[in-house]
Biopython code that builds the backbone (N, CA, C, O; Angstrom):
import numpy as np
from Bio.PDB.StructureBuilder import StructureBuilder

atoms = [
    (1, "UNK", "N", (112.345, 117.345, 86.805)),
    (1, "UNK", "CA", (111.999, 116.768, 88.082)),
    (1, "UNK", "C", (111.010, 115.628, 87.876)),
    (1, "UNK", "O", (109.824, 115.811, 87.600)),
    (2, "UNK", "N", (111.822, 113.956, 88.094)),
    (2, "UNK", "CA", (110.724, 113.385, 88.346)),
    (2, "UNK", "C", (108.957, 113.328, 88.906)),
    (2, "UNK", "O", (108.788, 114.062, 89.880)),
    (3, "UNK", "N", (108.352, 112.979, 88.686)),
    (3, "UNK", "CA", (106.873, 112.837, 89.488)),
    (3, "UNK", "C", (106.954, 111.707, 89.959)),
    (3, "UNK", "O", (107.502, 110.686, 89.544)),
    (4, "UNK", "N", (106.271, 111.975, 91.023)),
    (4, "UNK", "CA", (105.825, 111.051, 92.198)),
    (4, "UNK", "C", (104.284, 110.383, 92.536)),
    (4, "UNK", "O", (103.344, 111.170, 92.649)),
    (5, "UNK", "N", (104.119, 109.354, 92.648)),
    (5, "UNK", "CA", (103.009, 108.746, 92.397)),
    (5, "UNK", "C", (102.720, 108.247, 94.509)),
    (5, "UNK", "O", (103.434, 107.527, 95.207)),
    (6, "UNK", "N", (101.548, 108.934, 94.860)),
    (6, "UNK", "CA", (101.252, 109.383, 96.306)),
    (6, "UNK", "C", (99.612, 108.655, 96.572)),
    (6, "UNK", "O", (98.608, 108.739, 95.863)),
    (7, "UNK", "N", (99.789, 108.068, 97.640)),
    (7, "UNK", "CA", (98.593, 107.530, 98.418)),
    (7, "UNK", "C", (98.459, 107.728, 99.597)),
    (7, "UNK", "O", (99.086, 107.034, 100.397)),
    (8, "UNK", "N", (97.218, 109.179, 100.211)),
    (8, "UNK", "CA", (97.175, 109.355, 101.262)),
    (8, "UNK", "C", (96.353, 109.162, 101.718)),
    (8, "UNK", "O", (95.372, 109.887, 101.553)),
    (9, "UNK", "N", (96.321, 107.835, 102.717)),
    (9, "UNK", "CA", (94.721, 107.550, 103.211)),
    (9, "UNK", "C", (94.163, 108.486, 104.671)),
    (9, "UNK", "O", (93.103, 108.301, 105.270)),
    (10, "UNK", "N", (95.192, 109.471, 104.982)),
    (10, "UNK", "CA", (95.362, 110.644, 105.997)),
    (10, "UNK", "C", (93.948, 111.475, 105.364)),
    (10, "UNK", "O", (92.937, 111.803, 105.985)),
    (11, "UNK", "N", (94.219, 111.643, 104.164)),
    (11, "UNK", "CA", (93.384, 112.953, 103.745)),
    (11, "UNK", "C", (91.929, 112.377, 103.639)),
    (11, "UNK", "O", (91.066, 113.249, 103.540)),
    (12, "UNK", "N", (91.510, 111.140, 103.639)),
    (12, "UNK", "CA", (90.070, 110.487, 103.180)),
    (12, "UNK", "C", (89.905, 109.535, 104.540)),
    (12, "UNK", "O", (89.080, 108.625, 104.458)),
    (13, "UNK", "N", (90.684, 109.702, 105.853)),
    (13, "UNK", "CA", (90.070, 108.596, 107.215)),
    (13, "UNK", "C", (90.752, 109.859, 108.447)),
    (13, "UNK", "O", (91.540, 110.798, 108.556)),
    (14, "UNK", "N", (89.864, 109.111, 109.105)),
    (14, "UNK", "CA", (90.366, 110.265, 110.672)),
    (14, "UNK", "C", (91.338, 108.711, 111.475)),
    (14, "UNK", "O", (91.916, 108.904, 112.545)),
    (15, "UNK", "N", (91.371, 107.803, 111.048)),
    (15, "UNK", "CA", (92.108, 106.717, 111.975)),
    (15, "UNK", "C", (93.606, 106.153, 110.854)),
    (15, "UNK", "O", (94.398, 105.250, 111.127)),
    (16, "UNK", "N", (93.601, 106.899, 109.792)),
    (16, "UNK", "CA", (94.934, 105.838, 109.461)),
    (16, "UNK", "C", (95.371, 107.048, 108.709)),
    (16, "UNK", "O", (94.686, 107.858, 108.084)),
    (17, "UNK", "N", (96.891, 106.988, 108.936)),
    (17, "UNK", "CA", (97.728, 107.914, 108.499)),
    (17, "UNK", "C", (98.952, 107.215, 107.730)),
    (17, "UNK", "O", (100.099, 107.464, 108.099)),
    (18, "UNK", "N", (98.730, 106.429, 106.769)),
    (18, "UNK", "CA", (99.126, 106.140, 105.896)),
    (18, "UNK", "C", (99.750, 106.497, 104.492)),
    (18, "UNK", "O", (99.098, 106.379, 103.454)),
    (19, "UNK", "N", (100.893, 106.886, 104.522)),
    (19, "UNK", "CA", (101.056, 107.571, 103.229)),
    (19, "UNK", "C", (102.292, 107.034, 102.349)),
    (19, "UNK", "O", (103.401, 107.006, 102.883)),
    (20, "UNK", "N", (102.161, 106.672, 101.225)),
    (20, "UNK", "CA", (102.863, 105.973, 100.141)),
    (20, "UNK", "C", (103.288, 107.140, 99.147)),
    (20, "UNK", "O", (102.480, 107.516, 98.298)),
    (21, "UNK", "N", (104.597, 107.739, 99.250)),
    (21, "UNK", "CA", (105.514, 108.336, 98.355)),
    (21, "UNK", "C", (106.025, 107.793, 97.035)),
    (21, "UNK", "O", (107.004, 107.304, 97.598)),
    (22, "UNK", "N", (106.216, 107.450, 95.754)),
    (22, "UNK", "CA", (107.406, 106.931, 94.991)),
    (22, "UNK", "C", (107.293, 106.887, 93.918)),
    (22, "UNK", "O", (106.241, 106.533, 93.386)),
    (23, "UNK", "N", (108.596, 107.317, 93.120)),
    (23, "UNK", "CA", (108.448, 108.418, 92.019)),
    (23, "UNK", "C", (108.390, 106.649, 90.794)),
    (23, "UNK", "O", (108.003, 106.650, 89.626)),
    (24, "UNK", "N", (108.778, 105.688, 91.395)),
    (24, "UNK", "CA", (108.462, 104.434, 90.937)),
    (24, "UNK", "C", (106.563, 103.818, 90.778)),
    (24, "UNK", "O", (106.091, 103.146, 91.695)),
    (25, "UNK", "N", (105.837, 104.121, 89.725)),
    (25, "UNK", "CA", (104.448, 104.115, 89.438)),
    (25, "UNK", "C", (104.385, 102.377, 90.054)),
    (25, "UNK", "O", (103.410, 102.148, 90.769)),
    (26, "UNK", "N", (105.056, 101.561, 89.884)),
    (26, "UNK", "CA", (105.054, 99.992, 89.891)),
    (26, "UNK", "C", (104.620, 99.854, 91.301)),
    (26, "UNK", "O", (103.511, 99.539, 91.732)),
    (27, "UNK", "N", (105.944, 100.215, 92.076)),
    (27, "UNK", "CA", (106.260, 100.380, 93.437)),
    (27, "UNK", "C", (105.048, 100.731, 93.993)),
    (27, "UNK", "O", (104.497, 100.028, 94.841)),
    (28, "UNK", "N", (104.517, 101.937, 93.509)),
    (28, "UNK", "CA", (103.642, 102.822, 94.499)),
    (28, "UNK", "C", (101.725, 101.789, 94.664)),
    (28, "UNK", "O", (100.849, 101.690, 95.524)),
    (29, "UNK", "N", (101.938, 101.330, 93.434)),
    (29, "UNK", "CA", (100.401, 100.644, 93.503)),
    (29, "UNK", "C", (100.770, 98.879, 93.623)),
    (29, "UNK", "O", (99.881, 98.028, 93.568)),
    (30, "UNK", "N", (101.722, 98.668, 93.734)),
    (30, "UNK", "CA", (102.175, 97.285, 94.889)),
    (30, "UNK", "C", (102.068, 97.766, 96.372)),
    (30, "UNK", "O", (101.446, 97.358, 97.353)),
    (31, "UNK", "N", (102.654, 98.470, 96.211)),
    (31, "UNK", "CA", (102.511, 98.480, 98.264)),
    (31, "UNK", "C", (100.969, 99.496, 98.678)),
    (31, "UNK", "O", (100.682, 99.790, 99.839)),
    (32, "UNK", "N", (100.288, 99.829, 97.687)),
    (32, "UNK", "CA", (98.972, 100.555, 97.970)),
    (32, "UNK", "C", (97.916, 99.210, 97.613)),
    (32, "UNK", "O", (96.803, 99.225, 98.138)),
    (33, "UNK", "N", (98.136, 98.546, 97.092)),
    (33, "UNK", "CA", (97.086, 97.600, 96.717)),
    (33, "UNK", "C", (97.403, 96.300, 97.879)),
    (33, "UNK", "O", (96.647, 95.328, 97.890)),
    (34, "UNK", "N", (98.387, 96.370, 98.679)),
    (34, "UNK", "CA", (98.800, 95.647, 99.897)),
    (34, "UNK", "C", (98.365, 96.098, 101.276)),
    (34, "UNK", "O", (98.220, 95.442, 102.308)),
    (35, "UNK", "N", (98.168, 97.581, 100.988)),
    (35, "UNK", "CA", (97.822, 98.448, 102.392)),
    (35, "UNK", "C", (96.222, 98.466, 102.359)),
    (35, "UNK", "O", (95.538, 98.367, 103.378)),
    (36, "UNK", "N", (95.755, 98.592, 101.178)),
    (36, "UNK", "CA", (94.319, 98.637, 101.497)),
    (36, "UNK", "C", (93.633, 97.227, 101.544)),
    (36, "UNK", "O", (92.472, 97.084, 101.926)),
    (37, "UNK", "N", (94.639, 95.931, 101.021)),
    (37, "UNK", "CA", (93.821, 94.596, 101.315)),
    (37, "UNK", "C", (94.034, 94.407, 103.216)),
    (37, "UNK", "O", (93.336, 94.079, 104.175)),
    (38, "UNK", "N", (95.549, 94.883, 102.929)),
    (38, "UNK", "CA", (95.729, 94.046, 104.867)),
    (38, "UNK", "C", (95.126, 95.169, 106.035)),
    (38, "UNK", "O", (94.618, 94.764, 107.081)),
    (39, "UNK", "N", (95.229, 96.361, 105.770)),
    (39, "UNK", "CA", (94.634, 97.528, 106.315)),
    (39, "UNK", "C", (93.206, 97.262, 106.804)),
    (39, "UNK", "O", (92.665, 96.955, 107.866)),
    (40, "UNK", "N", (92.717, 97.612, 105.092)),
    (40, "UNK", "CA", (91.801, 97.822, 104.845)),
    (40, "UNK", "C", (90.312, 97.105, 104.412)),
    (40, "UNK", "O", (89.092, 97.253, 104.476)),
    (41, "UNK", "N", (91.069, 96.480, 104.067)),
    (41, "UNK", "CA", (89.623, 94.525, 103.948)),
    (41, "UNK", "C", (89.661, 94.564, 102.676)),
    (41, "UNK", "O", (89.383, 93.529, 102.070)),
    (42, "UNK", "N", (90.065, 95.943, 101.830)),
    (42, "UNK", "CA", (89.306, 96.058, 100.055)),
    (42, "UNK", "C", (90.720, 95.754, 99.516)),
    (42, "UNK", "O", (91.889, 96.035, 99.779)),
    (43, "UNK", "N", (89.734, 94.755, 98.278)),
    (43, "UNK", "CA", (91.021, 94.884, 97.223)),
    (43, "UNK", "C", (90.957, 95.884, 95.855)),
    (43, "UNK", "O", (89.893, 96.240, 95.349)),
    (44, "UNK", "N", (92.016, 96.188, 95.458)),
    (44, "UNK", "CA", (91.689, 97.517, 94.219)),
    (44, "UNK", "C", (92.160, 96.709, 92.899)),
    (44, "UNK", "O", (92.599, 95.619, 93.268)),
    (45, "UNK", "N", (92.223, 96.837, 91.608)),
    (45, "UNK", "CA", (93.004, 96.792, 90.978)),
    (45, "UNK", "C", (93.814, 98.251, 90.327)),
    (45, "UNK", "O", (93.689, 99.380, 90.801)),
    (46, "UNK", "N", (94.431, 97.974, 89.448)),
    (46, "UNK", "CA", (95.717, 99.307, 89.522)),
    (46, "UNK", "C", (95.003, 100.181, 89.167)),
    (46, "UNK", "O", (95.029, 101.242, 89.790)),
    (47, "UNK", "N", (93.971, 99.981, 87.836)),
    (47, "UNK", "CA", (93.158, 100.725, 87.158)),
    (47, "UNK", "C", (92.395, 102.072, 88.396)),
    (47, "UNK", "O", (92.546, 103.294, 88.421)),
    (48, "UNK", "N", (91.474, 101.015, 89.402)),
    (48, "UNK", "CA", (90.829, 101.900, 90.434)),
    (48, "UNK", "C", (91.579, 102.885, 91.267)),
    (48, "UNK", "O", (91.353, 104.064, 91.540)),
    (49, "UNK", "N", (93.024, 101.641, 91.758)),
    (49, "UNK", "CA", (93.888, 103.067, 92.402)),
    (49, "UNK", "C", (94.341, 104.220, 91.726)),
    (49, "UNK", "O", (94.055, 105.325, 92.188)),
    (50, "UNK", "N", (94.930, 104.127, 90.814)),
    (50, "UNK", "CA", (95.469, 104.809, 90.401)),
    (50, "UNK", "C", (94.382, 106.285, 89.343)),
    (50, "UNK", "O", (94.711, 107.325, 88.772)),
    (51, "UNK", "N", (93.304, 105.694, 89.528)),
    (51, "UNK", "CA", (92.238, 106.659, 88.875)),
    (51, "UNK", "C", (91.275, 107.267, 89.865)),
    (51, "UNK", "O", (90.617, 108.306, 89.819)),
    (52, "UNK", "N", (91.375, 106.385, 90.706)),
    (52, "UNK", "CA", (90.276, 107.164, 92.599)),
    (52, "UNK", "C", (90.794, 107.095, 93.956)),
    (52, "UNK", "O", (90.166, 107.224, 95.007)),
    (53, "UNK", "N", (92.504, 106.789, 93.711)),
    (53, "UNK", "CA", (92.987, 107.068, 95.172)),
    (53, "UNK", "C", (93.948, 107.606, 94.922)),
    (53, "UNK", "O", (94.147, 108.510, 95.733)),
    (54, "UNK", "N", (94.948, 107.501, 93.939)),
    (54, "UNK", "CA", (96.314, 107.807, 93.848)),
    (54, "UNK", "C", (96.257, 109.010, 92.870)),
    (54, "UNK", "O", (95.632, 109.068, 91.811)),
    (55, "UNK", "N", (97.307, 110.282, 93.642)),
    (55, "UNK", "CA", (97.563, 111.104, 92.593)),
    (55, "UNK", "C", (99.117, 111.412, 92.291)),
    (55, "UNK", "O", (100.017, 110.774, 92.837)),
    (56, "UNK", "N", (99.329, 112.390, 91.423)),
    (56, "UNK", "CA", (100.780, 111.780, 90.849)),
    (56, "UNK", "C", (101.288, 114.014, 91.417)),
    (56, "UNK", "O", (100.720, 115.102, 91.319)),
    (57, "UNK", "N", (102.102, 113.693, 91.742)),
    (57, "UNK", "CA", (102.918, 114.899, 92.338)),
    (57, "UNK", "C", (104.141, 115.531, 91.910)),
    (57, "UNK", "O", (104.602, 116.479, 92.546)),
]
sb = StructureBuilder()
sb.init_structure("model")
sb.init_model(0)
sb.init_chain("A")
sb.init_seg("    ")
for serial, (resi, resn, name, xyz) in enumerate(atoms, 1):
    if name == "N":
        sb.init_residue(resn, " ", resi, " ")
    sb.init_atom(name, np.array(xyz, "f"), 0.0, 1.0, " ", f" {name:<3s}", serial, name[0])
structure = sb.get_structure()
């Protein structure tokens, strides 16, 4: 069974329910590093997401 690489900004905000599924690692921290600049004001690089927001499922 593939793993899935997951960004839930549900579980860390009471206002955004945002959640990024995809068993594609590329995919998942392109459209997470897009949601938290236009969202969110911050920019990440892959290193930060993927080590303090994103976990793999």
């Amino acid at each position: 069974m593939a793993q899935a690489h997951k960004l839930d900004c549900e579980s860390v905000s009471d206002t955004c329910r945002f959640i990024i599924q995809s068993e594609n690692e590329e995919e998942a921290v392109e459209l997470a590093q897009k949601h938290m600049k236009e969202v969110h004001g911050q920019e990440y690089t892959e290193d930060e997401l993927q080590n303090e927001h994103m976990q793999v499922v």
